[in-house]
MDTraj code that builds the backbone (N, CA, C; nanometers):
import mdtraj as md
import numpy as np

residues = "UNK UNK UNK UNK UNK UNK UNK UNK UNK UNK UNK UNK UNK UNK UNK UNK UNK UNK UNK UNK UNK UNK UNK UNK UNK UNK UNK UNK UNK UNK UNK UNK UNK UNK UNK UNK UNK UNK UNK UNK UNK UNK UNK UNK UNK UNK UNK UNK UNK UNK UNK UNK UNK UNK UNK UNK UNK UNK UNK UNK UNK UNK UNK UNK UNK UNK UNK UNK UNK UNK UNK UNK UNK UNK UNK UNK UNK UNK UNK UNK UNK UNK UNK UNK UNK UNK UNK UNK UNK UNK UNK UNK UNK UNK UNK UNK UNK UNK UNK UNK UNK UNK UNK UNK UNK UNK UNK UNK".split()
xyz = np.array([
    [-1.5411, 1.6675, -0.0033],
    [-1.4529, 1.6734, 0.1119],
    [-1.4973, 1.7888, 0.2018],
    [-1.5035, 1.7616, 0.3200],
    [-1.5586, 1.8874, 0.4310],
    [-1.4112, 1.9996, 0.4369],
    [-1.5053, 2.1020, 0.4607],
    [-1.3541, 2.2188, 0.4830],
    [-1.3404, 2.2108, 0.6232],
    [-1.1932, 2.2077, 0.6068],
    [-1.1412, 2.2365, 0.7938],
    [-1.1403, 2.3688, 0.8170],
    [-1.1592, 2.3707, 0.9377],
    [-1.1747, 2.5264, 0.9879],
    [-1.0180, 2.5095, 1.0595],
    [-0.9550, 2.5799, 1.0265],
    [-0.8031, 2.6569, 1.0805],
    [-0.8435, 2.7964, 1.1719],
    [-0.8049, 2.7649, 1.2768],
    [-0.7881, 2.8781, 1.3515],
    [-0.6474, 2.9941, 1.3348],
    [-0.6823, 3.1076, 1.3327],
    [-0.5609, 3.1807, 1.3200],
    [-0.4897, 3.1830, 1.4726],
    [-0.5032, 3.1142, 1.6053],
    [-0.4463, 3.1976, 1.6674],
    [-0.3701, 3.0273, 1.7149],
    [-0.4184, 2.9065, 1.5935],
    [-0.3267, 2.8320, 1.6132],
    [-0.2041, 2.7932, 1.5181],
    [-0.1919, 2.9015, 1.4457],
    [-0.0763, 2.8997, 1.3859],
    [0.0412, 2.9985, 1.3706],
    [0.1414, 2.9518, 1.3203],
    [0.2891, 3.0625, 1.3522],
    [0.3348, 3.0967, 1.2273],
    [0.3531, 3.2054, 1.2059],
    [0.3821, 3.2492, 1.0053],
    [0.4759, 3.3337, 0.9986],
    [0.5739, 3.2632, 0.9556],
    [0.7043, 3.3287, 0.9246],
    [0.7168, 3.3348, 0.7707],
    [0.8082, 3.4581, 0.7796],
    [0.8398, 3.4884, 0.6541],
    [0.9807, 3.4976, 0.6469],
    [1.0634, 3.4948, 0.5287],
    [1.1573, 3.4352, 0.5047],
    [1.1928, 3.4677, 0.3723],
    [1.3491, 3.4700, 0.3516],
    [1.4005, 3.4931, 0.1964],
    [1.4184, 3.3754, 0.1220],
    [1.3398, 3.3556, 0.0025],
    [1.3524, 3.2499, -0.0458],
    [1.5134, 3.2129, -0.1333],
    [1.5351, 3.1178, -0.1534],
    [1.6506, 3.0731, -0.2335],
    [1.6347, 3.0277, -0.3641],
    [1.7252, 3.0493, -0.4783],
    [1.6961, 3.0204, -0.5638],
    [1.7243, 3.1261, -0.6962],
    [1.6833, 3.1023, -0.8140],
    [1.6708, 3.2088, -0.9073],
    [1.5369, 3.3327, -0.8726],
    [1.5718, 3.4591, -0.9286],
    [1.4969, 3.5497, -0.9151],
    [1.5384, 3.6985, -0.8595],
    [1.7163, 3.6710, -0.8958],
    [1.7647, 3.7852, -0.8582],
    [1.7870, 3.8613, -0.7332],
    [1.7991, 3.9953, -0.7700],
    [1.7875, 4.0813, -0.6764],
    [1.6551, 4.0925, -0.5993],
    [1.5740, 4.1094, -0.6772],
    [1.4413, 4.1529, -0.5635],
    [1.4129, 3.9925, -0.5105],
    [1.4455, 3.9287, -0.5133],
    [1.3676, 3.7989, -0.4789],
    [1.5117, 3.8060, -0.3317],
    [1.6561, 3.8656, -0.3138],
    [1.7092, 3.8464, -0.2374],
    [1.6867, 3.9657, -0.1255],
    [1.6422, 4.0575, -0.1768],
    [1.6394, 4.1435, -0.0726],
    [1.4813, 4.1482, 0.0064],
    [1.3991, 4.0655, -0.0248],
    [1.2894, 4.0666, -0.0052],
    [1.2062, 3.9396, 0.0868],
    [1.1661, 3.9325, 0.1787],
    [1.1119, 3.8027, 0.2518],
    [0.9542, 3.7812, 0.2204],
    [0.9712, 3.6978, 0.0968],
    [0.8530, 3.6687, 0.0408],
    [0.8446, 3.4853, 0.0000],
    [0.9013, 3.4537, 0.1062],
    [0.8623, 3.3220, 0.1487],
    [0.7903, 3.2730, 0.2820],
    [0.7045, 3.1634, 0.2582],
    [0.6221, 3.1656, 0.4053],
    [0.6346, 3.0569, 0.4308],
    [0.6621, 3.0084, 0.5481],
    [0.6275, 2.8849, 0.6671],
    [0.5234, 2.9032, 0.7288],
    [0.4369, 2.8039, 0.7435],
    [0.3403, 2.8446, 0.8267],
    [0.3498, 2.6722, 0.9399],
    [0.3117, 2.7440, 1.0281],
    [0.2981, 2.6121, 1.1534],
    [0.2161, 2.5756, 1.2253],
    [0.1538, 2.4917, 1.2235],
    [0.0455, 2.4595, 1.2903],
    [0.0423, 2.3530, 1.4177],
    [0.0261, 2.4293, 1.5180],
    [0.1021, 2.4048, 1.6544],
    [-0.0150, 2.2273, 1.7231],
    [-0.1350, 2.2314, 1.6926],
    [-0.1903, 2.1254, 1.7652],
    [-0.1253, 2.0419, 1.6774],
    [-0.1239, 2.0070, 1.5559],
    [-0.0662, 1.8760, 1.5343],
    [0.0881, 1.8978, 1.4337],
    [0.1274, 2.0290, 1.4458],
    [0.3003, 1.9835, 1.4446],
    [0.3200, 2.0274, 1.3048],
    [0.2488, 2.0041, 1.1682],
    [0.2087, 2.0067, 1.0444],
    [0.3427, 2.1397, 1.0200],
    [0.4448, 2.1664, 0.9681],
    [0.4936, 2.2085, 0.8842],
    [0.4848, 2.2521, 0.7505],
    [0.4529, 2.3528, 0.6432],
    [0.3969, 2.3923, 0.5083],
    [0.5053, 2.5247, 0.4768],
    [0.5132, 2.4963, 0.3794],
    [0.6288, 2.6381, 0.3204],
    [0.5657, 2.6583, 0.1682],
    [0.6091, 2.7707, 0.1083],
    [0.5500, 2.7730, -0.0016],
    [0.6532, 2.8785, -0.0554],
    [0.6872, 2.9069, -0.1507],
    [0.8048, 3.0159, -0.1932],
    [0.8054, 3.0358, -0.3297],
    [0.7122, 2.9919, -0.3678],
    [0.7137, 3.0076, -0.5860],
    [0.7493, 3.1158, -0.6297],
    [0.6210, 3.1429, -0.5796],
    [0.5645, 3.3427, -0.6189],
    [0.6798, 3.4047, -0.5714],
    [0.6896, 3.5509, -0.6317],
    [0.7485, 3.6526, -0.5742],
    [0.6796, 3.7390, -0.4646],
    [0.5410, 3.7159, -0.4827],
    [0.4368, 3.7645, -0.3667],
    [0.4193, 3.7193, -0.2801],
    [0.4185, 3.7679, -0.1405],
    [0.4002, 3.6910, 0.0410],
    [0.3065, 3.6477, 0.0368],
    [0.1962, 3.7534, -0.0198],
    [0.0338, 3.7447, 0.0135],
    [0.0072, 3.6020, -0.1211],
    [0.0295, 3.6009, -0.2020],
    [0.0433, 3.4789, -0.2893],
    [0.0729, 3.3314, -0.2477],
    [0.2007, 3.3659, -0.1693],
    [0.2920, 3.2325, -0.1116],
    [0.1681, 3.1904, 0.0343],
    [0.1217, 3.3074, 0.1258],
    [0.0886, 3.2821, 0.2170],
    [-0.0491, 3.2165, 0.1916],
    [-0.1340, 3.2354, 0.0580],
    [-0.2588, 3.1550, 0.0337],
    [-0.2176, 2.9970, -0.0426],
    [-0.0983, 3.0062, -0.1082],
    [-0.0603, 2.8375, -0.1388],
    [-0.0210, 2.7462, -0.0263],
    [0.0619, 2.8246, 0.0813],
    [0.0753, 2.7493, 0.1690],
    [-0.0128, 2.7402, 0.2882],
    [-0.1386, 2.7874, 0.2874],
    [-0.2222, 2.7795, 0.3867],
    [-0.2921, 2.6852, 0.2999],
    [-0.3383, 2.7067, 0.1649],
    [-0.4069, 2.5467, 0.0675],
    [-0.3017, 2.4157, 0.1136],
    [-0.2092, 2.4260, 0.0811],
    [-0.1235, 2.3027, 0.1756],
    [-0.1541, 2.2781, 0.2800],
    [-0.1588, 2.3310, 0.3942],
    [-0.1915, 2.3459, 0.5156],
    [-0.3609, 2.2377, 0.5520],
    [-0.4442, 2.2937, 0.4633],
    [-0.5752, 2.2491, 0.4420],
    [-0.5874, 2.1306, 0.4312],
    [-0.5215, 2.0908, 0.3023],
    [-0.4803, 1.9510, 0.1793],
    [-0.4267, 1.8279, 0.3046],
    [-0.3114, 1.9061, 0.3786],
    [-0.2778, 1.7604, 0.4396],
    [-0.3041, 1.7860, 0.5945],
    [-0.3871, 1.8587, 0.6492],
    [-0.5231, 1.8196, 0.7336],
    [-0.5798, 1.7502, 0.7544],
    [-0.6791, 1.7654, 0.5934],
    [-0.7704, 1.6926, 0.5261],
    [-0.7290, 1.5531, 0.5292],
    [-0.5965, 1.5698, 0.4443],
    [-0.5575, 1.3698, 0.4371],
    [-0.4854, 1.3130, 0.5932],
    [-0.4662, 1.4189, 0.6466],
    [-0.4310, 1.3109, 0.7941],
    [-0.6031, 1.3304, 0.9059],
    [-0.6825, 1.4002, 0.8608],
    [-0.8638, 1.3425, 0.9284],
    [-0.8880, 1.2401, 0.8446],
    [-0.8843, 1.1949, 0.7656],
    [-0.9460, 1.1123, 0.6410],
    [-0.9004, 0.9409, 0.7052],
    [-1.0577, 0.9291, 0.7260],
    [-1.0228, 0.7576, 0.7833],
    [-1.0536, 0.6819, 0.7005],
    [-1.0017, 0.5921, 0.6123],
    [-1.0509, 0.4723, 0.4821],
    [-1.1634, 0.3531, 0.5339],
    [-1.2576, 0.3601, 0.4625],
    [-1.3040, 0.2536, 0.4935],
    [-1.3099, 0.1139, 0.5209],
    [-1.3720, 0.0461, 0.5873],
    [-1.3307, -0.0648, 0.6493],
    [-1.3393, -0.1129, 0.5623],
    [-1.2320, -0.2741, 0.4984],
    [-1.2385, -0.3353, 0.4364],
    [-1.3389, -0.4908, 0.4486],
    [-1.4553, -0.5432, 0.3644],
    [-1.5369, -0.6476, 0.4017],
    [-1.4434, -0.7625, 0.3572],
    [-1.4385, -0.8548, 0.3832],
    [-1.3568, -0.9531, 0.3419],
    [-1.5081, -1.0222, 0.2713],
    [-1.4082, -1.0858, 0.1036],
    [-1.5133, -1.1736, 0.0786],
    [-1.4298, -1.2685, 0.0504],
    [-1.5659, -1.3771, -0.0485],
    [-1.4985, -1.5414, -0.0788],
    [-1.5026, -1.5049, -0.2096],
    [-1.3972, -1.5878, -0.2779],
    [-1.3498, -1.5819, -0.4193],
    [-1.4811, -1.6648, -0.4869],
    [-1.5247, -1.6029, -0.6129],
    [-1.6543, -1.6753, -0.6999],
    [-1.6136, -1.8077, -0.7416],
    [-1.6970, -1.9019, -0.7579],
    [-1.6875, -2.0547, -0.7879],
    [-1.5937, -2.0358, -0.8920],
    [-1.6058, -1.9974, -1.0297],
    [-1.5891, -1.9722, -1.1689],
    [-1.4002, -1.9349, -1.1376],
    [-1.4081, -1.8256, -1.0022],
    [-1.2836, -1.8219, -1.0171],
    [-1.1680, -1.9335, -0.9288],
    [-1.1989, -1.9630, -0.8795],
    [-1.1695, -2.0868, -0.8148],
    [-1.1232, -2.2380, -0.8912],
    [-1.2208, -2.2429, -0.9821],
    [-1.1972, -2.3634, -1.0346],
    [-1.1195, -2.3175, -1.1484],
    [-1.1236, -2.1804, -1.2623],
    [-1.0105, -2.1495, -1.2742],
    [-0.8299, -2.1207, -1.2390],
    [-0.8487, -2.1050, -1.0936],
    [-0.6936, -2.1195, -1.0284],
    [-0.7007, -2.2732, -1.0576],
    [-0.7655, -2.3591, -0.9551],
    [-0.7387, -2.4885, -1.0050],
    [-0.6734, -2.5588, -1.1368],
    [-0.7435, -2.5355, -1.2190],
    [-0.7083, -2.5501, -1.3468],
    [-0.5568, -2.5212, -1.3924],
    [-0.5341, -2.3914, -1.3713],
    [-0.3867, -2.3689, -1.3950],
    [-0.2941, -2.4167, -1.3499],
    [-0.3633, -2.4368, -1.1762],
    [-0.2524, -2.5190, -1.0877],
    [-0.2085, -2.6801, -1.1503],
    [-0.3556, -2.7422, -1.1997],
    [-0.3217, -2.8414, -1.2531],
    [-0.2228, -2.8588, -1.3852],
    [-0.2313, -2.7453, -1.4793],
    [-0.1826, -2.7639, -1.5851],
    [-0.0111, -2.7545, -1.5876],
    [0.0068, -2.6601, -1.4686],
    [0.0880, -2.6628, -1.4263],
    [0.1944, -2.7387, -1.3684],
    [0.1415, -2.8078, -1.2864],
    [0.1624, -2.9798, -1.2419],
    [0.2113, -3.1096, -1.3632],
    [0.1180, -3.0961, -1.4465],
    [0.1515, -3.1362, -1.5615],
    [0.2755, -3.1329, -1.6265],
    [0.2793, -2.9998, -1.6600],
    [0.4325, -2.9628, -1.7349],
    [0.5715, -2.9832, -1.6458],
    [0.5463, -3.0058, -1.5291],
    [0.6292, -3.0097, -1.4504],
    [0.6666, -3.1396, -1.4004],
    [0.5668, -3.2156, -1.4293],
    [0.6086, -3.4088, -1.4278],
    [0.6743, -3.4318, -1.5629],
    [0.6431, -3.3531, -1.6520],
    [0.6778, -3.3778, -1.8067],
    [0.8343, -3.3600, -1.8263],
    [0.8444, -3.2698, -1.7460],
    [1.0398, -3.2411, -1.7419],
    [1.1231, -3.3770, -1.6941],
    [1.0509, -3.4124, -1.5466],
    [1.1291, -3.4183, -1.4767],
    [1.1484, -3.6157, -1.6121],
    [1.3140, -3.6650, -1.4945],
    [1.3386, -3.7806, -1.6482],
    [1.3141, -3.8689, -1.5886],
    [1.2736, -3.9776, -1.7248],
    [1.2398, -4.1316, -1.6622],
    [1.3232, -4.2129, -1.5559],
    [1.2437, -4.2773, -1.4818],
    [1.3223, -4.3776, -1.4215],
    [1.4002, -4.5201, -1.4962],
])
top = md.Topology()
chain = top.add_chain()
for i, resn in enumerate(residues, 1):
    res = top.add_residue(resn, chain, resSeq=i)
    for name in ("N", "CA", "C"):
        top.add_atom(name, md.element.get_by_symbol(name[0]), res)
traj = md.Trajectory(xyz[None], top)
């Protein structure tokens, strides 16, 4: 996979008190990060760690990750034809099928 190059002066990084377990220092402390990435809108938060500098490298790997998967174009699909072998196998079933199904129905 190619690395994207992120510019720093296109993104916005806030920090923030996370919620949750972790006490006191985790409440008095803004060691959660948003980061924003203004050309295409991309939203990323990250808040595990008790560390900014921690949170701020998971959520810039986020940041990267779904970049990456919104550049990522799938390849074109070729259309093919189903093999003889399998063909005359559907057939087959279809017929046998047919079969059991005249077998129900009741005499005239």
């Amino acid at each position: 996979m190619r690395e994207t190059e992120i510019r720093e002066s296109d993104l916005v990084i806030e920090f923030y008190r996370g919620s949750g377990p972790g006490g006191q220092h985790r409440n008095v402390t803004e060691t959660a990060v948003r980061i924003r990435h203004i050309p295409t809108g991309i939203v990323v938060t990250a808040s595990e760690s008790r560390s900014q500098a921690r949170n701020r490298e998971v959520a810039l790997d986020r940041l990267k990750q779904s970049l990456a998967k919104r550049a990522h174009k799938p390849k074109r699909r070729l259309p093919t034809s189903p093999t003889k072998g399998s063909v005359e196998r559907r057939l087959d079933e279809k017929r046998i099928q047919s079969l059991k199904k005249k077998q129900r129905t009741l005499p005239d």
